[in-house]
SERO-4910 file (N, C-alpha, C, O; in steps of 0.05 Angstrom, whole numbers):
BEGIN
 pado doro    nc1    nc2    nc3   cac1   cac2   cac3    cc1    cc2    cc3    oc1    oc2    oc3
  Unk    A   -727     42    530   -699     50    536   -681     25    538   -658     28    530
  Unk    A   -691     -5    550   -672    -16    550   -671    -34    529   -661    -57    530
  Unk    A   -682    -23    508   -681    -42    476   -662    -23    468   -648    -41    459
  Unk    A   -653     -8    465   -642     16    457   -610     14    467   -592     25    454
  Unk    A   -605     -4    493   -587     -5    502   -578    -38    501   -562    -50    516
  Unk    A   -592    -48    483   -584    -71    482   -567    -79    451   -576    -79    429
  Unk    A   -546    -84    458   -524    -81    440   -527    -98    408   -515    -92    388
  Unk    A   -543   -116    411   -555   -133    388   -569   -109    374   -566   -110    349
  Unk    A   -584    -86    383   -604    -72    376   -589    -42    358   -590    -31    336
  Unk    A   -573    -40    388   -556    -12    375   -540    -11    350   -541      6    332
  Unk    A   -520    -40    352   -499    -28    341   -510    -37    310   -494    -27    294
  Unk    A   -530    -51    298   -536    -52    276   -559    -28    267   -572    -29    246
  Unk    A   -560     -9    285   -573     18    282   -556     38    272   -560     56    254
  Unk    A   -531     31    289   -513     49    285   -499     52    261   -495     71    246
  Unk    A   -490     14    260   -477     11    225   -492     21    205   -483     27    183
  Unk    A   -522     23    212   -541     27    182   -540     55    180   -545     67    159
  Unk    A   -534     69    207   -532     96    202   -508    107    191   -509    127    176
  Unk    A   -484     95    199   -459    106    196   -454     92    163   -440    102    146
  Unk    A   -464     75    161   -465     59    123   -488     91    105   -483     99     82
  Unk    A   -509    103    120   -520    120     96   -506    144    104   -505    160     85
  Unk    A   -497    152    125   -489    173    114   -453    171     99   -442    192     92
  Unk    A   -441    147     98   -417    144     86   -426    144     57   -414    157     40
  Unk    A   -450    125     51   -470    130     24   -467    159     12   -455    164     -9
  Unk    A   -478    174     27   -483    193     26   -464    218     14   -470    236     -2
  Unk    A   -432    208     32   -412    235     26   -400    217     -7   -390    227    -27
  Unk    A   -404    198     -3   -391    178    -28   -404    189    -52   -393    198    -73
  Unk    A   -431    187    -47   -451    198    -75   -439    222    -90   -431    226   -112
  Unk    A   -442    238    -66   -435    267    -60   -413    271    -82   -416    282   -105
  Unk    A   -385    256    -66   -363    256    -82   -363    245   -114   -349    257   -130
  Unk    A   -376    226   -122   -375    217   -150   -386    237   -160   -375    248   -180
  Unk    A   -411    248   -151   -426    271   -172   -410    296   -180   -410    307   -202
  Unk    A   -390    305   -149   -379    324   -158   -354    317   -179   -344    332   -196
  Unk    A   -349    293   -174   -320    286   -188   -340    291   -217   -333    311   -228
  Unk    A   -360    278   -229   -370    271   -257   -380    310   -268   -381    320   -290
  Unk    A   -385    321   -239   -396    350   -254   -359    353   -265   -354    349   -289
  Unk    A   -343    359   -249   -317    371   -248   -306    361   -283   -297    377   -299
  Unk    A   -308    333   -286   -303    324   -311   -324    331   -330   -315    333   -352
  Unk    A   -351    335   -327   -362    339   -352   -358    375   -364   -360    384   -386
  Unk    A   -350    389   -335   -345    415   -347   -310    428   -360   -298    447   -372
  Unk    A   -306    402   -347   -270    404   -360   -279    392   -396   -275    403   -417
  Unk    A   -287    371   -390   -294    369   -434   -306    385   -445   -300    391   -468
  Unk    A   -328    396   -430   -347    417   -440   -327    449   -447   -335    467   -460
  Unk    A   -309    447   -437   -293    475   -432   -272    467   -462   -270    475   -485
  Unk    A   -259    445   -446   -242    438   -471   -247    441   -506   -234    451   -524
  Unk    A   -277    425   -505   -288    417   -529   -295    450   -544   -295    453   -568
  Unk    A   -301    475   -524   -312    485   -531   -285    508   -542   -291    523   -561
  Unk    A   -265    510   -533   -239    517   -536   -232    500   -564   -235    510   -586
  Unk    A   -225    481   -560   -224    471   -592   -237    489   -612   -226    508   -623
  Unk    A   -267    479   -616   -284    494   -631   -269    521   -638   -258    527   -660
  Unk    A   -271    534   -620   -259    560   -624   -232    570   -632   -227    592   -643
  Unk    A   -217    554   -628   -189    557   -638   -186    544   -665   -166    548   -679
  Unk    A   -208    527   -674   -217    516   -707   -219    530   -714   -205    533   -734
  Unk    A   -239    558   -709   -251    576   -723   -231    605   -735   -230    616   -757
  Unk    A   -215    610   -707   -196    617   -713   -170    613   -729   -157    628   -744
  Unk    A   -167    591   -721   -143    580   -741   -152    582   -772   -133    584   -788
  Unk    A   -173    583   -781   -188    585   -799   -180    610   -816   -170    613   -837
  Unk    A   -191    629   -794   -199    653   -801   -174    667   -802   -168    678   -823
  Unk    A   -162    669   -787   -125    675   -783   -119    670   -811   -122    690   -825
  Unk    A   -110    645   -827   -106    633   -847   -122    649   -869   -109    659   -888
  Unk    A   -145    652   -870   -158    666   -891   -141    690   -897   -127    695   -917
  Unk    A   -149    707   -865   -139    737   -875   -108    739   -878    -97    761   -876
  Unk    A    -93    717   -882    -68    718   -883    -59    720   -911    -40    733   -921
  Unk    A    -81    702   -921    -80    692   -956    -93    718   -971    -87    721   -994
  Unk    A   -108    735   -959   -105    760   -969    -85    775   -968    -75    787   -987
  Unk    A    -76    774   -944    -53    806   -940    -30    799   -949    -15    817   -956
  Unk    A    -22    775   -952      2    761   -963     -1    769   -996     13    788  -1004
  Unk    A    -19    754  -1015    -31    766  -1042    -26    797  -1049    -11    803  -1067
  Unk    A    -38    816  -1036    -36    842  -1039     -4    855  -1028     10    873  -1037
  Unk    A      1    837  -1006     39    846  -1005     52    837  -1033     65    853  -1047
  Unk    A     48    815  -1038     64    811  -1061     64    820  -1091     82    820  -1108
  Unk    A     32    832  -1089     27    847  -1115     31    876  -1119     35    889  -1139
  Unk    A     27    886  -1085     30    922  -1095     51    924  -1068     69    941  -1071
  Unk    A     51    911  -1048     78    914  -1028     62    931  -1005     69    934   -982
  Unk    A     44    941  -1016     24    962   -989     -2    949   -993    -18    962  -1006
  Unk    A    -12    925   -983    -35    916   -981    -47    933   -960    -37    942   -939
  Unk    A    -79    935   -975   -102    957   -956    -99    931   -932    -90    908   -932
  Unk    A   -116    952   -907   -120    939   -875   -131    908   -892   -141    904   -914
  Unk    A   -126    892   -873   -144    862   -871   -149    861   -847   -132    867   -831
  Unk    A   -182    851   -835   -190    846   -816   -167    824   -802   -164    804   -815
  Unk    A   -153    828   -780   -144    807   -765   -150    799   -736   -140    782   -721
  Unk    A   -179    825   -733   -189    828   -705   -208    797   -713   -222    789   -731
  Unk    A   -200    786   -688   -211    753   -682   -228    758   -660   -219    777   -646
  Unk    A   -257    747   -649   -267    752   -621   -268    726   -612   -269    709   -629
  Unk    A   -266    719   -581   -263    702   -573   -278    700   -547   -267    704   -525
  Unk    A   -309    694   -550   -321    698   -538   -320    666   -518   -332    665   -496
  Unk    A   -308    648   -526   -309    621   -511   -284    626   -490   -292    621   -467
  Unk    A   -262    633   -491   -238    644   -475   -252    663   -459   -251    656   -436
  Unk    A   -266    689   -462   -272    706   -450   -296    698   -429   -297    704   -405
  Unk    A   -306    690   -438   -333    677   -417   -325    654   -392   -336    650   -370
  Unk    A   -301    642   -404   -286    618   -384   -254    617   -375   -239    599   -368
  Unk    A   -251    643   -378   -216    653   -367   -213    651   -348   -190    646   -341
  Unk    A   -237    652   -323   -233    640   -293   -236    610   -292   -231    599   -270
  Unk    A   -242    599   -310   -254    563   -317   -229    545   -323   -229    521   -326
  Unk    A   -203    563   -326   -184    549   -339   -168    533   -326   -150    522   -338
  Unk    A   -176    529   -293   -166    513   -280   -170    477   -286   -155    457   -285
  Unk    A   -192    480   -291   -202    454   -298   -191    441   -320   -199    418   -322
  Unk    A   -172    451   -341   -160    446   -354   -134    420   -351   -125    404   -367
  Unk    A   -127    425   -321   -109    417   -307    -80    414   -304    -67    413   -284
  Unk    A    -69    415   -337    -47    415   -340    -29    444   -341    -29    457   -362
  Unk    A    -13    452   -318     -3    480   -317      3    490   -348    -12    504   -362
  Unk    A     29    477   -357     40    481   -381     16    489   -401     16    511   -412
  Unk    A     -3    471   -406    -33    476   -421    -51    497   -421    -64    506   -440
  Unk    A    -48    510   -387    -65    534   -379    -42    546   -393    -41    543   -417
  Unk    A    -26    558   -384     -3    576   -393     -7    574   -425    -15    596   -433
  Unk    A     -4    557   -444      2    557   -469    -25    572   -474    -25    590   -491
  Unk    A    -46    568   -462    -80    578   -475    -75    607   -472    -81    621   -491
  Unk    A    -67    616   -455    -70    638   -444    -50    665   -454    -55    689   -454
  Unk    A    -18    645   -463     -8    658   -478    -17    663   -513    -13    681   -529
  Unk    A    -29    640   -513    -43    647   -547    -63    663   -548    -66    675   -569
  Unk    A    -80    667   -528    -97    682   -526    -94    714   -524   -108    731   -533
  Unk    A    -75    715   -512    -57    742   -511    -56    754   -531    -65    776   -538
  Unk    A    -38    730   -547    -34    746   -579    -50    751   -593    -44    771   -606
  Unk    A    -77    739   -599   -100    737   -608   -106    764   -605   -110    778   -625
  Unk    A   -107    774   -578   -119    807   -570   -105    819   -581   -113    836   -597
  Unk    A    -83    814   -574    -55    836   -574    -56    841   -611    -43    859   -621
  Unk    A    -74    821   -628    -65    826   -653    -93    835   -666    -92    838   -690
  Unk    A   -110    838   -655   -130    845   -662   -134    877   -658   -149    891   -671
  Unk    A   -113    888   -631   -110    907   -626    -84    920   -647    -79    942   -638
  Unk    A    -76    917   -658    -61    923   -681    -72    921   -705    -62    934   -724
  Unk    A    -97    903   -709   -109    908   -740   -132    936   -731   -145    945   -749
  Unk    A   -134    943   -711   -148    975   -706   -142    995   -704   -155   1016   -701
  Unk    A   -111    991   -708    -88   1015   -707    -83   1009   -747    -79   1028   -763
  Unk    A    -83    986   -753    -72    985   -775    -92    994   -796    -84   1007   -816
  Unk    A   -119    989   -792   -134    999   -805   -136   1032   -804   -145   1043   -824
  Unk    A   -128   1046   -784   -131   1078   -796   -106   1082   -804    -99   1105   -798
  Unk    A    -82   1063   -822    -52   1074   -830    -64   1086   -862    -83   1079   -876
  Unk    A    -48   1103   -865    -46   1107   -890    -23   1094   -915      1   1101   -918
  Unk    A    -40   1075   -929    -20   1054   -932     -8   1060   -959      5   1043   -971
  Unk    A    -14   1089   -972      4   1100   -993     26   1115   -984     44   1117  -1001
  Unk    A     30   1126   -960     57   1138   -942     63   1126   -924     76   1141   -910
  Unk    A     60   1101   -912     70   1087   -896     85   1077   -895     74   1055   -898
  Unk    A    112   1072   -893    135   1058   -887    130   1023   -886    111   1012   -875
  Unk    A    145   1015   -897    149    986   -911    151    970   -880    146    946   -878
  Unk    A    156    979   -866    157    956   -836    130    965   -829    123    948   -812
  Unk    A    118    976   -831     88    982   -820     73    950   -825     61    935   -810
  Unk    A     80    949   -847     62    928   -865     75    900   -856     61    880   -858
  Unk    A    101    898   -848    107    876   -845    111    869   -817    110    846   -808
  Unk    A    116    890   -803    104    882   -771     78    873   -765     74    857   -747
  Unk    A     57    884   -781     32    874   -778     26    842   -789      9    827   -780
  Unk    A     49    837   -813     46    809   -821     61    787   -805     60    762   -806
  Unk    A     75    806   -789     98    795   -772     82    770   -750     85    745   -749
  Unk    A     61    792   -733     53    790   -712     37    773   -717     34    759   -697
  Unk    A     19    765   -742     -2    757   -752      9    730   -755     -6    711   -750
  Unk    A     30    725   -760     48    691   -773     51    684   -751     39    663   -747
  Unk    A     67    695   -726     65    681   -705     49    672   -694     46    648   -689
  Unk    A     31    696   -688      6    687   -673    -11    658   -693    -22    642   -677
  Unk    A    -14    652   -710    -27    641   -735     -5    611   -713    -17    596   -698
  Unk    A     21    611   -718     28    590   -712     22    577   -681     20    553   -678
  Unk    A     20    593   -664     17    591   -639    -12    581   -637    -16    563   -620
  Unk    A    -34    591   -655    -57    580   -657    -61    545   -667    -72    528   -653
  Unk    A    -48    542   -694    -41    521   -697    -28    501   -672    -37    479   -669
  Unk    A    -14    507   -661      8    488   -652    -16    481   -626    -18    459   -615
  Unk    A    -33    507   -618    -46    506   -589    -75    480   -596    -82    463   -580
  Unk    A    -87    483   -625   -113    471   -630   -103    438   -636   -117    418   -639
  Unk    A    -71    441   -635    -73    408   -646    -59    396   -621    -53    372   -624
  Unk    A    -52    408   -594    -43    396   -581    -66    391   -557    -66    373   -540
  Unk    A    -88    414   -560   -114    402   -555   -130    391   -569   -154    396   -566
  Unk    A   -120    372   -589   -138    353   -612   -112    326   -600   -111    303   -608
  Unk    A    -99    334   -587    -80    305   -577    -63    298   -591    -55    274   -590
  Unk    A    -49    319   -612    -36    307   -646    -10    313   -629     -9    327   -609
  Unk    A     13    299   -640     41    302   -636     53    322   -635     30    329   -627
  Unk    A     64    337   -635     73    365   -632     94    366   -665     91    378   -686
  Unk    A    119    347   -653    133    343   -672    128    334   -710    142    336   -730
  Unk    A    101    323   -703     88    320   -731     78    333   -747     76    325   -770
  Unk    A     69    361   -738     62    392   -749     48    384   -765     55    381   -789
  Unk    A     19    379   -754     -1    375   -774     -5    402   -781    -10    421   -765
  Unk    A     -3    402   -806     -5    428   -825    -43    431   -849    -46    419   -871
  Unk    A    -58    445   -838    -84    448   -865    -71    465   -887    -64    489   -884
  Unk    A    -69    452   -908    -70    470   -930    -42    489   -939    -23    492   -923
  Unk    A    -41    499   -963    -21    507   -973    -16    540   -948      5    552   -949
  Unk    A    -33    546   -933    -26    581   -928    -16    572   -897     -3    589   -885
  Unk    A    -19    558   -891     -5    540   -866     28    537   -865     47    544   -850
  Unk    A     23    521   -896     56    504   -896     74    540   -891     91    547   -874
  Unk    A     60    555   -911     69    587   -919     78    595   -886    101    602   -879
  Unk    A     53    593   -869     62    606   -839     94    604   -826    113    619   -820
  Unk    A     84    563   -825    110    550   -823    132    558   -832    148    568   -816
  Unk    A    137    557   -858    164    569   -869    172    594   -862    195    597   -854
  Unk    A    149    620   -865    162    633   -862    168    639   -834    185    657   -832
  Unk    A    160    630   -811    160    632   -780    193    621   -773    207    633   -757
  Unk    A    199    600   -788    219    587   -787    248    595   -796    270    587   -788
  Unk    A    239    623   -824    263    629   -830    269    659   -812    291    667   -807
  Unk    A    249    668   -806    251    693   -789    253    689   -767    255    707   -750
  Unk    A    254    662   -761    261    655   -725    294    652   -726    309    657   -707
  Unk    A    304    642   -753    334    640   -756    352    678   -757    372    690   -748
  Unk    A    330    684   -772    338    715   -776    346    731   -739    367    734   -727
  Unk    A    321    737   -732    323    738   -702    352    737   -692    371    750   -688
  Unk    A    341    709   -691    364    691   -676    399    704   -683    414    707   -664
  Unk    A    406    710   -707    421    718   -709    417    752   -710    437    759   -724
  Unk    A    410    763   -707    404    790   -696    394    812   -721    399    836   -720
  Unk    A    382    802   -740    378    812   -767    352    817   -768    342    822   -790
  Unk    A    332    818   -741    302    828   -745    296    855   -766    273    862   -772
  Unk    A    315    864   -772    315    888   -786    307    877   -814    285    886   -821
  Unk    A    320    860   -834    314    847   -846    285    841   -857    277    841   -880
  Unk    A    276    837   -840    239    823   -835    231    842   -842    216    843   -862
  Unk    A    239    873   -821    219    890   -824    225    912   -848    216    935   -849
  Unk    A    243    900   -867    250    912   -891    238    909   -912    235    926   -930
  Unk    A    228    879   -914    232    859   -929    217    874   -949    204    893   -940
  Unk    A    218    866   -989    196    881  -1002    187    853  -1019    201    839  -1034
  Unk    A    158    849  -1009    151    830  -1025    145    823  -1051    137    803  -1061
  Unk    A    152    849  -1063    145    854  -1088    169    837  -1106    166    825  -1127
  Unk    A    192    839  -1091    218    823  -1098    219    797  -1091    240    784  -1089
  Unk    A    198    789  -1086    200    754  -1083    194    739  -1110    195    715  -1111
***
């Protein structure tokens, strides 16, 4: 007892104690900090991927339905149902993302994604020999935006400039333009226009 109370004895008992368990919460903290960052790249990286694939695939079935608008003006259904099994598995994960504006932009693209996939399942039972000419172009409508919103979302999680509009390929620049002249249309209150449009007259 009285080694125990002899101050030469204690207090370098104490430092070695109060040094491992400070060790200890310190460890603690770096591991969680390095899990917290490896599942924020892991989330990110894996979001990319998927918004590649999409951007992809968006673009494909665009370059069909665009083709068949311009040749008969009633192109048959085109698959535009996209699945997004990396968003759906990690929609509670999206905190780790960190940047508000970033969560919001994923989340709004993702929206559309559904929201347009749920219109190529309505669009597929139309009958596209009596269907009305805005049928077809609301569906191409919804499809250009969303196409751009995908674009704009995969390159600002690839770190690219916004203002630089890295564009793949000729059915891209197509999105672009036409996103741009129907955002002027809008704008001046002529959406009617759009949903008139006959592509057979281009």
């Amino acid at each position: 007892m009285e080694v125990l109370q002899d101050p030469k004895i204690i207090l370098p008992l104490l430092l070695a104690g109060f040094l491992a368990l400070a060790g200890g919460v310190v460890t603690q903290l770096i591991a969680s900090l390095w899990m917290s960052n490896h599942k924020k790249s892991a989330l990110r990286a894996a979001l990319i991927a998927e918004l590649e694939i999409t951007r992809a695939s968006l673009g494909s079935a665009l370059a069909t339905y665009r083709r068949e608008l311009k040749i008969s003006g009633r192109p048959m259904p085109v698959d535009f149902a996209i699945s997004t099994p990396v968003f759906d598995a990690n929609a509670g994960q999206l905190g780790l993302l960190g940047k508000i504006g970033l969560i919001s932009y994923v989340v709004a693209t993702y929206n559309s994604i559904k929201t347009l996939s749920e219109k190529a399942k309505l669009f597929s039972s139309v009958d596209t020999d009596g269907a009305p000419i805005f049928v077809f172009n609301n569906i191409h409508c919804y499809a250009t935006s969303t196409h751009i919103q995908v674009i704009k979302l995969h390159n600002a999680m690839l770190g690219r400039i916004p203002s630089a509009n890295f564009l793949e390929g000729e059915v891209e620049q197509e999105s672009m333009k036409i996103m741009d002249r129907d955002s002027a249309l809008i704008r001046s209150g002529q959406y009617h226009v759009i949903m008139e449009r006959r592509w057979t007259d281009a």
